[in-house]
C-alpha positions in Angstrom: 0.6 1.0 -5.7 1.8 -1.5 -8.2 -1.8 -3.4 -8.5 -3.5 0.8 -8.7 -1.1 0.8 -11.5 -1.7 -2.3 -13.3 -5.7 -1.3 -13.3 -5.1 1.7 -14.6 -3.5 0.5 -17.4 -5.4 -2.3 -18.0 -8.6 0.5 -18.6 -6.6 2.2 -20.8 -5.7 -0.7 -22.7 -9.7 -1.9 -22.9 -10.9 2.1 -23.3 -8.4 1.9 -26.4 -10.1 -1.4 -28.0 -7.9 -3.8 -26.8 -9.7 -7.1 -25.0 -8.6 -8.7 -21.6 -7.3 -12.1 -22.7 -8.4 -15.2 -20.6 -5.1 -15.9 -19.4 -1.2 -15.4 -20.1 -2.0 -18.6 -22.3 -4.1 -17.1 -24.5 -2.9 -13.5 -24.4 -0.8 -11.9 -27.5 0.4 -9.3 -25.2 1.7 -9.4 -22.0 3.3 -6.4 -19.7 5.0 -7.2 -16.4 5.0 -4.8 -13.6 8.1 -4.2 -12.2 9.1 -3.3 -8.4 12.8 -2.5 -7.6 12.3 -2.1 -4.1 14.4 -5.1 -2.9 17.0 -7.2 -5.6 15.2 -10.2 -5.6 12.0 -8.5 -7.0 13.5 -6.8 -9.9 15.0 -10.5 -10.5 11.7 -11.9 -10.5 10.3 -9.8 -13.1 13.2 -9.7 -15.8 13.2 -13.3 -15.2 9.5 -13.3 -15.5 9.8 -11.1 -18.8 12.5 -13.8 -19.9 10.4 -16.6 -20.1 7.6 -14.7 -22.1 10.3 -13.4 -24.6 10.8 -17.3 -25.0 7.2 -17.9 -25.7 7.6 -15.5 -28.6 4.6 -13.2 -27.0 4.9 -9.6 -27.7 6.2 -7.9 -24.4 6.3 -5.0 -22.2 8.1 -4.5 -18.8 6.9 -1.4 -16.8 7.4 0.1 -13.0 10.0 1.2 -11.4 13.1 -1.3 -12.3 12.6 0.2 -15.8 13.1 3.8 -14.3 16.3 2.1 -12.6 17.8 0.0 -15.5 17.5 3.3 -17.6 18.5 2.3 -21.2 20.5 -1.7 -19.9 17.2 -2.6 -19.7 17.9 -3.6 -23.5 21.0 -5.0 -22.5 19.2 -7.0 -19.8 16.3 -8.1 -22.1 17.7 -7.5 -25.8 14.2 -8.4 -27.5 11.6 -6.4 -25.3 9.3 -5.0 -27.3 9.0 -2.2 -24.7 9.5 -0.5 -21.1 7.9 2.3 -19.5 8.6 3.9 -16.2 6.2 4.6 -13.3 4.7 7.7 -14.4 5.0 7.0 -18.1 2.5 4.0 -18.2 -0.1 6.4 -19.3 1.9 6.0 -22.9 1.0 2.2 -23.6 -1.7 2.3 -25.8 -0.1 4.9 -27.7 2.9 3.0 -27.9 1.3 0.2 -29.2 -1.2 2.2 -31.7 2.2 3.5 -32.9 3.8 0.2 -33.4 7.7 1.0 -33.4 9.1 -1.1 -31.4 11.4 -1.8 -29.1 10.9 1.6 -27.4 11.6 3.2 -23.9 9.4 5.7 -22.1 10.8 7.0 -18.6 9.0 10.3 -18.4 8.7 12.0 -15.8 5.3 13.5 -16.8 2.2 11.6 -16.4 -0.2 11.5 -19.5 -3.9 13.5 -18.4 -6.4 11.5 -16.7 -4.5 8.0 -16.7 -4.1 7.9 -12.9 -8.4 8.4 -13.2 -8.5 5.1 -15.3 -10.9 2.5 -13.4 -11.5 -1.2 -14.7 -15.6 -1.7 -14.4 -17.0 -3.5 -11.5 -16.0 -3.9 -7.8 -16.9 -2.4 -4.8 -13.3 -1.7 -3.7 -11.0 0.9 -5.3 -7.4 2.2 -5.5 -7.1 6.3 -5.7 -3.6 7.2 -5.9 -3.1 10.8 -4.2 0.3 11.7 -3.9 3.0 10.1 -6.5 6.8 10.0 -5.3 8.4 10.8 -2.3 11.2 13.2 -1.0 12.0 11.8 1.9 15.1 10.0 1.3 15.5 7.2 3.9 19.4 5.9 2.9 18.0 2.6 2.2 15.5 3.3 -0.3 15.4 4.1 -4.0 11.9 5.2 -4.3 12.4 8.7 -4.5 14.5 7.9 -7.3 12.3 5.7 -9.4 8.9 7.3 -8.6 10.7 10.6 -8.2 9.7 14.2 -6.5 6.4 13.9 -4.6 3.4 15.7 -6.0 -0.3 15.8 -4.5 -3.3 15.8 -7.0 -5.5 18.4 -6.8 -7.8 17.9 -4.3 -10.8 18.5 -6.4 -9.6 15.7 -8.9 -9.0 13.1 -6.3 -12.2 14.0 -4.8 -14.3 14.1 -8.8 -12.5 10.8 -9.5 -13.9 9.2 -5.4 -17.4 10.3 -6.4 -17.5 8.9 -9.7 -16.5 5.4 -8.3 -19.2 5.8 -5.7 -21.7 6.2 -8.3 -20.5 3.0 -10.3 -20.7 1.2 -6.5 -17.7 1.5 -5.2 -18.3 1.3 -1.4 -14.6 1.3 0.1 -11.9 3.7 -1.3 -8.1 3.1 -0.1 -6.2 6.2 -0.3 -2.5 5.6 -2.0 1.0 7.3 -1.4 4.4 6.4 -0.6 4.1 8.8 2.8 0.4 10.0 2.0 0.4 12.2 5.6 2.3 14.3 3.3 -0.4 14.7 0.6 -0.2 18.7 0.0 3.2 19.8 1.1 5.6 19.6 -1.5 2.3 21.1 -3.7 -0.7 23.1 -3.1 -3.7 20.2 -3.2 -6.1 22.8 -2.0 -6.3 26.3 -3.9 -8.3 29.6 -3.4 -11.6 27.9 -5.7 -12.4 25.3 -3.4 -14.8 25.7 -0.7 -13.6 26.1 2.7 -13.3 22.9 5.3 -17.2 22.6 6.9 -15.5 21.7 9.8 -12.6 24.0 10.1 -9.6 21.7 8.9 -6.2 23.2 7.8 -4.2 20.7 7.2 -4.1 19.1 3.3 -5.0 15.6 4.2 -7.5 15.5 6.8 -9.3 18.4 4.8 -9.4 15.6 2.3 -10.5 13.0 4.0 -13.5 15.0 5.0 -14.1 15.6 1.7 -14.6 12.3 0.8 -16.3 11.4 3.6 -19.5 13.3 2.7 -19.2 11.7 -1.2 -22.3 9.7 -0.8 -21.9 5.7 -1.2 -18.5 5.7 -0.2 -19.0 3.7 3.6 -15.3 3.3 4.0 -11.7 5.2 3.4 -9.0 3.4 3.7 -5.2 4.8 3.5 -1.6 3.7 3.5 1.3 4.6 3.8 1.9 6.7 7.0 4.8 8.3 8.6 4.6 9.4 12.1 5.4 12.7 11.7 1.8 13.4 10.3 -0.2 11.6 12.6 -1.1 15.5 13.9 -4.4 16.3 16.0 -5.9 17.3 13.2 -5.7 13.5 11.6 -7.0 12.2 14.8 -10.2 14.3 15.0 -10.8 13.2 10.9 -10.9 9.8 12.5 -13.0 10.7 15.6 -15.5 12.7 13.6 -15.8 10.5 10.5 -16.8 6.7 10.9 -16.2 6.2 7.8 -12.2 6.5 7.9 -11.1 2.8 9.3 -9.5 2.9 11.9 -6.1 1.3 11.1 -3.1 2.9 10.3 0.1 1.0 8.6 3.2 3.2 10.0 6.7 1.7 9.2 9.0 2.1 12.3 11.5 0.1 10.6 14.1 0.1 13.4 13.5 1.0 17.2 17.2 2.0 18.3 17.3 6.1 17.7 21.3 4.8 16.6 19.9 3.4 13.6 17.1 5.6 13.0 19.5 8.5 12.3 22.0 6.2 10.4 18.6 5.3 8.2 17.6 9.7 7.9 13.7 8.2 9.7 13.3 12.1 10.9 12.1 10.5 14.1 13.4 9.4 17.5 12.0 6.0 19.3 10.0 7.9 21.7 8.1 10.3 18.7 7.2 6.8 17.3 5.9 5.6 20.2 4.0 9.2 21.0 2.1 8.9 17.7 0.9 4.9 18.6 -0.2 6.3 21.9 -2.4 9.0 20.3 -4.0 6.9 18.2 -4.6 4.1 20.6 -5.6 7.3 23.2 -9.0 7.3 21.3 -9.5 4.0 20.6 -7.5 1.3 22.2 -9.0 -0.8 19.1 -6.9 1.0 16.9 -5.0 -1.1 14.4 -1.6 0.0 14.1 0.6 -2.6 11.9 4.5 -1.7 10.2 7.1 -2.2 8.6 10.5 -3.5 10.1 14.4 -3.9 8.7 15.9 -6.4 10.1 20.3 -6.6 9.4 20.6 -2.9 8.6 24.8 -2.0 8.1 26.2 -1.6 11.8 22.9 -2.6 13.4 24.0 -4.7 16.6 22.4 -6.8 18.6 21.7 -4.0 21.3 20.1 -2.2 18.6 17.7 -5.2 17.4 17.0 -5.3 20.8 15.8 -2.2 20.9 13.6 -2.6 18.2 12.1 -5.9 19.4 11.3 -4.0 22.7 9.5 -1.0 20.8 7.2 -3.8 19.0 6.1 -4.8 22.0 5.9 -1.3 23.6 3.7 -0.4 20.2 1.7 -3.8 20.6 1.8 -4.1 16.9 -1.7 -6.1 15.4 0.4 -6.9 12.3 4.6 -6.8 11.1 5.9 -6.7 8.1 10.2 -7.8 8.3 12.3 -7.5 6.0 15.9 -8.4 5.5 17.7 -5.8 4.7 19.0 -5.4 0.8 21.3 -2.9 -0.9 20.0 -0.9 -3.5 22.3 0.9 -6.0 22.2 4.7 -5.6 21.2 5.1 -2.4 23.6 6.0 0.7 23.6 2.8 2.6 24.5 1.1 -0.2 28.1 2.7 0.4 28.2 1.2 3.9 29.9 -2.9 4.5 26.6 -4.5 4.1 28.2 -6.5 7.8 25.2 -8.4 9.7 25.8 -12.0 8.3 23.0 -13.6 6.0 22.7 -15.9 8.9 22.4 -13.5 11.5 19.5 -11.9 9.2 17.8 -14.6 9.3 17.7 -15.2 12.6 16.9 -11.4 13.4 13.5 -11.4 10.9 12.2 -15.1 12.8 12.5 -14.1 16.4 10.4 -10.8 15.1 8.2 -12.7 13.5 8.0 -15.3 16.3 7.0 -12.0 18.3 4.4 -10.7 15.9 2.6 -14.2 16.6 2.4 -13.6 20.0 1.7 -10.3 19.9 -0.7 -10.3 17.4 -2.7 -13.6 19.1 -2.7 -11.1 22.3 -4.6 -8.5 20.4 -7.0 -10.2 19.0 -7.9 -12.2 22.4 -9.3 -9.2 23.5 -11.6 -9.2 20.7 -13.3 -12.5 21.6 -16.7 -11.6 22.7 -17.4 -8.2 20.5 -19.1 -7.8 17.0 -17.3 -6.4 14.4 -19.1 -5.0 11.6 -17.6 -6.4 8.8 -17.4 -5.7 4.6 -18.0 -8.9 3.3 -15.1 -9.6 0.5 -16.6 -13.2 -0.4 -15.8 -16.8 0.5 -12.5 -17.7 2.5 -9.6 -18.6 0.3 -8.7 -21.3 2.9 -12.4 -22.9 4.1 -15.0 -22.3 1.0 -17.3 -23.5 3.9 -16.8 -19.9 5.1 -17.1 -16.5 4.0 -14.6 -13.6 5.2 -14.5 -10.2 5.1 -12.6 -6.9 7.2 -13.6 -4.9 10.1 -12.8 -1.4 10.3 -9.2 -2.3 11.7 -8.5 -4.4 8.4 -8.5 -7.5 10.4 -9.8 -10.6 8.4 -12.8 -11.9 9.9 -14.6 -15.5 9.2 -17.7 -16.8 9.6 -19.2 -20.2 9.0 -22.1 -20.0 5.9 -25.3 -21.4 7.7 -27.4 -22.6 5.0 -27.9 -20.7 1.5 -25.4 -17.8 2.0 -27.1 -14.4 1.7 -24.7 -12.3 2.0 -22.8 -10.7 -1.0 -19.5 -9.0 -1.7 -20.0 -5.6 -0.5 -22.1 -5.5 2.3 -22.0 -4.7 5.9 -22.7 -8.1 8.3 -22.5 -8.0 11.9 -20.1 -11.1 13.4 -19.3 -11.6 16.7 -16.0 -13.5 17.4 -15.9 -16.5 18.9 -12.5 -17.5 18.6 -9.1 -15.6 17.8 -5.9 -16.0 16.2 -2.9 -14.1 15.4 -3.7 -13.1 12.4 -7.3 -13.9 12.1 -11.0 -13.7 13.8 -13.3 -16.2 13.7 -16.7 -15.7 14.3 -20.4 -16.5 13.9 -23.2 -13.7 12.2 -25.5 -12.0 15.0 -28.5 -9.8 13.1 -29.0 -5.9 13.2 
């Protein structure tokens, strides 16, 4: 959400007659983007914003630790030229065309048509659909940085998809904090748009079938989930449409139902599981990856045990753990933050010792089947080799034979030869 925001702004910035400097070097303006999500992040980016303040470079800090430092964040960074919160971005250039400085902008309000701002080029894009989120899990400050949810208008999100595709953007990656919940809080769909072609009801599926017809666009993408939409109706969207990837990135976060209620998840173990299983139903293919918290307040070693065995019942392709953190504001934070640093530790290695495992049993299956796969460009690691996704968001290599041929973009057809936790190898078969 953070990078869809940076883009955005950097548009604006160029729509408005600024130029992209070079590098932070060369640049007379820098802005940091700010998460607050875990302490040491917001550290990271004051400190960040510290060292360019010593530089003597005119600076900005936006995102969501502005929206939580309110006003300190003066007392924090006494010569910031300026801070904007999340959905006050939209305000830079202005802010800058205006020139009175410092300032602070934590609006609530987003200025017209800045979440539609696109940098030029790519074949990959960011579409932001639903801002916020009310779902208030009591160790999270979203909701109150990013505030109340609110869907776009469908016919926006869908105008903004189609003008992508026609500036060759191939692969669209659909963005909210629970984005199964695009059109609740808000009407997304009103009387003046057409009815469903194929009979959906519910907001998000209708949308995704929407965009699947937007010609050029071979892939949707979208994170991230919450188990309680992963409904029938989402599930035919994916069986009928080819073009929605199938892979789905659903934070469990805890598998004991103790701590699940303690964390206000709106879902028991078992619902969890019943939402992999319907996905997997389909497709046992299906890429399911998540989120976990390891060292939650009161969270004891039956209860970590619990999650490690859901992991495994969920056969995970991919974990994300995290330590847990306190975050000002929010209800655990009033709870004895009581599973030693230690123990934390030790909790988020044996998952991720799991994940490796896990995730090298996955892809074994795979050995033996082509994967059609968007090429992204050469491999970070091996410049030998060229990489690229399948459908499942699994990164896929293959050795360059000769002059490569293919570009960033297109479609190639690998079959894997070899597998490993986190990545497929593989060598190019033709059409």
């Amino acid at each position: 959400m953070n990078v869809r925001d940076s883009e955005a702004v950097e548009a604006l910035l160029v729509a408005a007659g600024h130029e992209k400097a070079a590098g932070e070097e060369e640049a007379e303006l820098v802005i940091v983007n700010s998460c607050t999500v875990r302490q040491k992040a917001e550290e990271k980016a004051v400190g960040k914003v510290g060292n360019l303040i010593a530089a003597k470079k005119l600076t900005g800090l936006m995102g969501c630790a502005v929206k939580r430092m309110g006003a300190d964040v003066f007392k924090r960074l006494p010569k910031l030229d300026f801070a904007v919160g999340p959905r006050a971005f939209g305000l830079i250039p202005r802010i800058l065309e205006e020139g009175r400085l410092p300032r602070l902008e934590l609006g609530e309000d987003l200025v017209p048509d800045c979440l539609a701002a696109h940098v030029e080029g790519g074949w990959q894009a960011f579409v932001t659909v639903l801002l916020g989120c009310d779902n208030r899990c009591s160790y999270c400050i979203v909701p109150d940085v990013r505030g109340h949810e609110y869907s776009r208008p469908a016919r926006e999100v869908v105008a903004e998809v189609t003008a992508l595709a026609k500036r060759g953007v191939k692969e669209v990656c659909l963005l909210g904090q629970s984005v199964l919940r695009y059109g609740v809080r808000n009407a997304a769909w009103d009387e003046k748009d057409a009815p469903s072609p194929g009979g959906y009801t519910e907001p998000f599926p209708r949308l995704l079938e929407a965009i699947a017809t937007v010609p050029g666009i071979e892939r949707i993408r979208f994170t991230s989930a919450h188990p309680k939409g992963c409904t029938d109706e989402l599930v035919r969207a994916y069986r009928e449409f080819p073009q929605i990837c199938r892979h789905l990135h659903l934070p469990v976060q805890s598998g004991s139902d103790r701590v699940l209620a303690e964390m206000g998840r709106r879902y028991t173990r078992d619902e969890y599981l019943a939402a992999v299983r319907k996905l997997r139903d389909f497709d046992p293919e299906f890429a399911v990856t998540t989120d976990v918290i390891v060292g939650y307040p009161g969270e004891t070693e039956a209860d970590f045990e619990a999650t490690r065995s859901l992991m495994d019942e969920a056969g995970f392709d991919n974990s994300f753990v995290f330590k847990y953190s306190p975050r000002p504001g929010t209800r655990s934070a009033a709870l004895p933050d009581d599973v030693p640093t230690a123990e934390k530790e030790r909790r988020d290695q044996v998952l991720l010792e799991d994940q490796e495992r896990r995730g090298q049993e996955r892809n074994d299956r795979l050995v033996g089947t082509v994967r059609e796969v968007m090429v992204e460009g050469p491999s970070k690691r091996n410049k030998s080799r060229w990489s690229g996704r399948d459908s499942g968001n699994r990164i896929v290599v293959w050795d360059v034979a000769g002059e490569a041929t293919e570009k960033s973009g297109e479609t190639v057809r690998v079959e894997v030869t070899e597998a490993h936790p986190q990545t497929l190898v593989g060598r190019p078969v033709p059409r």
